[in-house]
C-alpha positions in Angstrom: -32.0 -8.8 -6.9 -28.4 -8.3 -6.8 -26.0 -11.5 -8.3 -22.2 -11.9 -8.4 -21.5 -11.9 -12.0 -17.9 -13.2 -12.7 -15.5 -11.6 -15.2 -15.5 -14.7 -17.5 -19.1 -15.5 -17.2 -19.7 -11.5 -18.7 -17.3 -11.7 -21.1 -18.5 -15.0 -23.0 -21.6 -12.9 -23.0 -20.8 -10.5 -24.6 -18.6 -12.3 -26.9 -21.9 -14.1 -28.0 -23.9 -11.1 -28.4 -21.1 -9.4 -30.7 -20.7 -12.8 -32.5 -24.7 -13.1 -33.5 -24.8 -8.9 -34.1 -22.2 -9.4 -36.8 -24.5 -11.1 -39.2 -28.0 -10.3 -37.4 -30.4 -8.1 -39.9 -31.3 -6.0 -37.0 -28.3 -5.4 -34.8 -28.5 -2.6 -33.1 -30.6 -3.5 -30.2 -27.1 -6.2 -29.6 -24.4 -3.8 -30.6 -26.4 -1.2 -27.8 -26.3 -4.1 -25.4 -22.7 -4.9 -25.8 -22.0 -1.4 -25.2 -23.9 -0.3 -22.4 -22.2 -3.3 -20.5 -18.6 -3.1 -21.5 -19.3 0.9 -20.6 -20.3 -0.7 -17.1 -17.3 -3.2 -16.9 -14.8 -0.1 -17.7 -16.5 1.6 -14.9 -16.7 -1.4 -12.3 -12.7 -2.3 -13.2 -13.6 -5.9 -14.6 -12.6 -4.6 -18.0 -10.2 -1.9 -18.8 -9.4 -0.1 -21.7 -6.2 -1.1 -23.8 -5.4 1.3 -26.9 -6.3 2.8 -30.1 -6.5 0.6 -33.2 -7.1 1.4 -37.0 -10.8 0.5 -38.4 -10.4 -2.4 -40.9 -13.0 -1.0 -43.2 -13.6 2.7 -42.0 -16.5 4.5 -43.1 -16.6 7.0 -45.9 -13.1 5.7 -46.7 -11.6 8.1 -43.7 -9.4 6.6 -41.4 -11.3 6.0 -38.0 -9.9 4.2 -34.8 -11.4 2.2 -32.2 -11.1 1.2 -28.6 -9.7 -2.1 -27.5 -11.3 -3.2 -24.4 -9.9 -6.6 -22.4 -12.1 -8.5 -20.3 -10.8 -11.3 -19.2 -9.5 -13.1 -21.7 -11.7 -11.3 -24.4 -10.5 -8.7 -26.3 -13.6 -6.3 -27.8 -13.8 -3.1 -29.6 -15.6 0.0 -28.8 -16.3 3.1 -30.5 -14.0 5.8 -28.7 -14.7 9.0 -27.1 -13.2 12.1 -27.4 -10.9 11.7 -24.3 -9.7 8.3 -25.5 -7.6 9.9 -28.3 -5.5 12.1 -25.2 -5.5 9.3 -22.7 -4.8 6.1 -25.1 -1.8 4.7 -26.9 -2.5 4.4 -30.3 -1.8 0.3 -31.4 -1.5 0.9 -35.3 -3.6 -2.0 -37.0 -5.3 -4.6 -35.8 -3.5 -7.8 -35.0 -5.7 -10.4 -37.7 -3.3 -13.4 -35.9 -5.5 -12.9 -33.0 -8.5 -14.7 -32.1 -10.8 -14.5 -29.2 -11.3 -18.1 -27.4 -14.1 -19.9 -28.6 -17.0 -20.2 -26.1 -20.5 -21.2 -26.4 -23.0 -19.7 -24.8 -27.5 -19.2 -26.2 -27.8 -16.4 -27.0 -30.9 -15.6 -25.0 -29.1 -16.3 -21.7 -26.3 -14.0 -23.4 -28.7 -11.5 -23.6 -30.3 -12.0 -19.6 -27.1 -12.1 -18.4 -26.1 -8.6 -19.9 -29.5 -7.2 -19.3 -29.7 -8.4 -15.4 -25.9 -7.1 -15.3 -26.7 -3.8 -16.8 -29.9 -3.8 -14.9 -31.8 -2.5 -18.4 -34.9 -4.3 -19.2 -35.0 -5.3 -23.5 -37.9 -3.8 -23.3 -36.2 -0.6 -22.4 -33.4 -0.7 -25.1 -37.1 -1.8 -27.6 -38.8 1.3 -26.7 -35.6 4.0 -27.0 -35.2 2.5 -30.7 -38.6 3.1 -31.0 -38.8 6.7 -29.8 -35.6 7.3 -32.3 -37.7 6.4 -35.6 -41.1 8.8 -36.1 -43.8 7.3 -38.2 -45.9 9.5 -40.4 -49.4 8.6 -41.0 -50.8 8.8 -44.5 -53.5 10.8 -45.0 -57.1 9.3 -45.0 -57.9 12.3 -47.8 -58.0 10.8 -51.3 -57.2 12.7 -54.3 -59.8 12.1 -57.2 -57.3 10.7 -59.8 -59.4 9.9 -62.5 -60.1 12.0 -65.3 -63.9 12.3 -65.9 -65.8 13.4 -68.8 -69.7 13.7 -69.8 -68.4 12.1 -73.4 -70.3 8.7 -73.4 -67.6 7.4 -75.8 -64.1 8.6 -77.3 -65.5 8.8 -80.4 -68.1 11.9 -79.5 
């Protein structure tokens, strides 16, 4: 089932999925989501990629960069790839005057909006995560930990 997703109507969505990944516990399953369909925007031309900017607070204290991405009248960032640091002018810091417009959308029609978009089922995106992280079993084989002895008594 094909739908006619407009540029503003994908763009609130993902706004609300990066605004509820920012302070969810388990965030990658959104951050993957907002990805996969700003990837899909880029490729489509209903969002387009702007420049480099500076990581606030970059990882292992190294300076890092990411990609500012506009979609309509959302601006998002992106972790780069390796032909974004020929292609792209780099922007220096990030612009802390600027805010994103406030919208308000659930966040579970956020997320059906991306995923019918995208055309990935949660599921899906569940099951890869899954795949990522191996469980061990512990063995059913008990060790005999106690110390036995044919004294009756310490005192023997």
């Amino acid at each position: 089932m094909t739908h006619d997703f407009s540029n503003d109507l994908l763009a609130t969505a993902i706004y609300t999925v990066n605004r509820h990944a920012k302070t969810a516990p388990d965030n990658k399953k959104l951050y993957e989501l907002k990805r996969i369909a700003l990837e899909k925007m880029i490729d489509s031309g209903k969002a387009s990629k702007v420049g480099l900017h500076f990581v606030k607070n970059p990882r292992f204290s190294k300076q890092q960069s990411s990609v500012l991405v506009k979609c309509a009248d959302f601006y998002f960032h992106t972790l780069p790839k390796k032909e974004d640091f020929q292609k792209l002018p780099h922007l220096g810091e990030l612009d802390e005057n600027y805010r994103n417009p406030q919208k308000r959308m659930s966040l579970n029609f956020a997320k059906q909006v991306l995923t019918d978009y995208v055309g990935v089922n949660q599921i899906m995106l569940l099951k890869k995560e899954q795949k990522s992280r191996t469980r061990y079993k512990k063995s059913s084989y008990k060790r005999n930990t106690r110390f036995y002895t044919t004294k009756t008594s310490y005192f023997e």
